[in-house]
N, C-alpha and C positions, 0 to 999 in steps of 0.2 A: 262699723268694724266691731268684731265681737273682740272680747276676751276673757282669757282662760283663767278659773280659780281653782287651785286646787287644796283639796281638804283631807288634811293626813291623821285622823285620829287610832289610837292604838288602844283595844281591844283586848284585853287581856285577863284570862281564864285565872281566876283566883280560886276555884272549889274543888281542887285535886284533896280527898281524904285520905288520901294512901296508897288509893289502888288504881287512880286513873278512874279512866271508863270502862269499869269491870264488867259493872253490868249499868242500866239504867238507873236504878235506886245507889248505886255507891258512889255519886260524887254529887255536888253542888252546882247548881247553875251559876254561881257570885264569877262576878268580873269586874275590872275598873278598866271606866273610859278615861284615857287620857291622853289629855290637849297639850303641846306645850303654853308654857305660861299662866294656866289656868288650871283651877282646883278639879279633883279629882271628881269622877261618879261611879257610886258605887251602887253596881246594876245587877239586876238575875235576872230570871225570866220570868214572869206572871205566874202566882203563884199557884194556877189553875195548871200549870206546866212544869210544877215540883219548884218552883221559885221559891225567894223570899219576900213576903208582903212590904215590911220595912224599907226594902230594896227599888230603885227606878228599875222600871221594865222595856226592852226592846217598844214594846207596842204605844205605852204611854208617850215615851221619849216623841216616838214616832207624830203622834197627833197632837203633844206639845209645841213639836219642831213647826208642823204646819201651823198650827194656833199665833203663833210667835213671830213668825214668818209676815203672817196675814197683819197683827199687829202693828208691826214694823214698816211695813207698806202703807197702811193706814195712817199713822202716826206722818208718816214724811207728805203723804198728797193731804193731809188737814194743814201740816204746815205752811205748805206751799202753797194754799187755797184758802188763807186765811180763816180758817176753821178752827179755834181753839179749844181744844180736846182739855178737859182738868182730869178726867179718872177714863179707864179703860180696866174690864174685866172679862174675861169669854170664857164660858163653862163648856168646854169642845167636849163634841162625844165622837167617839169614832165606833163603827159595829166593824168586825173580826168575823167573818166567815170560818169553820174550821171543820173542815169535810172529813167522813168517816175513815179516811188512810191518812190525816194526820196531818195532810197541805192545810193551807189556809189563806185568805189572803181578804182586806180592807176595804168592802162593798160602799161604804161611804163614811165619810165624816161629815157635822154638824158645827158649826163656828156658830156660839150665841155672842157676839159682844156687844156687851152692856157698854156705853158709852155718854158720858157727861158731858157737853159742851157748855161755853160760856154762854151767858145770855143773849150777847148779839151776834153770837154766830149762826149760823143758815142751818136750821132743821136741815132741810131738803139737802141740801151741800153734803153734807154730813151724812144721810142715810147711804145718796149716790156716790161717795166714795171708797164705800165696802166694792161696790161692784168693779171700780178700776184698780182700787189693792189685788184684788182676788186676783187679775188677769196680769198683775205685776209680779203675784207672788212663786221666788223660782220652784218652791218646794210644791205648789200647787199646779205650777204647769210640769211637773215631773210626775206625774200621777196619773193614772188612767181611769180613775172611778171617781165618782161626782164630791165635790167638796161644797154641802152647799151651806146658804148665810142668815141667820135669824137675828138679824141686829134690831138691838134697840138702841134708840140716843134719847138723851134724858138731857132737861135745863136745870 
């Protein structure tokens, strides 16, 4: 039996200078994501897109969420497969297609994570559970372009 989650974050345009959206150059891309119960993020858009660098961006967020995701999956089947993980690190890349009228859109992401196990845990165990996270993870089976996995495990 399935069931439903639903995720209500709000989204909200903080880069009004005065004038709105007068023209393209007069306003800020800045916004906060926010959650209830949880600290605020304060986001723009990449700053290839008139953003702010200091700022989280749609796209990052975006390839974090998967990275995290994949993580998180990972982390619960080492659990449950007696696999003890000490350190987890992944350097995700994600490439951004962005076509001459302005679309764009996420031709693939790259998951490297680096991962530590203990010493009597199962090399093999451990390499072969990146690939049942992957097919666990919801944010990866929402996706229609390749996520693929360069893992390493380390003792």
């Amino acid at each position: 039996m399935s069931h439903k989650h639903i995720y209500r974050p709000i989204v909200e345009w903080t880069g009004n200078k005065g004038s709105g959206t007068f023209d393209y150059r007069s306003y800020s891309r800045s916004h906060t994501i926010k959650i209830e119960g949880k600290p605020d993020i304060l986001a723009s858009s990449d700053s290839s897109f008139r953003g702010e660098k200091n700022k989280h961006n749609p796209e990052d967020l975006f390839v974090s969420a998967i990275a995290g995701c994949h993580m998180l999956w990972y982390l619960h089947l080492c659990a449950d497969n007696g696999v003890i993980v000490l350190k987890y690190k992944d350097q995700a890349e994600g490439t951004m297609i962005l076509e001459a009228d302005g679309t764009g859109y996420f031709e693939q992401i790259i998951l490297r994570p680096e991962v530590t196990i203990a010493r009597d845990s199962s090399e093999e165990l451990a390499r072969s559970l990146h690939k049942e996270a992957h097919k666990m993870c919801f944010l990866a089976n929402s996706c229609k372009f390749p996520i693929l996995h360069e893992s390493v495990v380390l003792k």
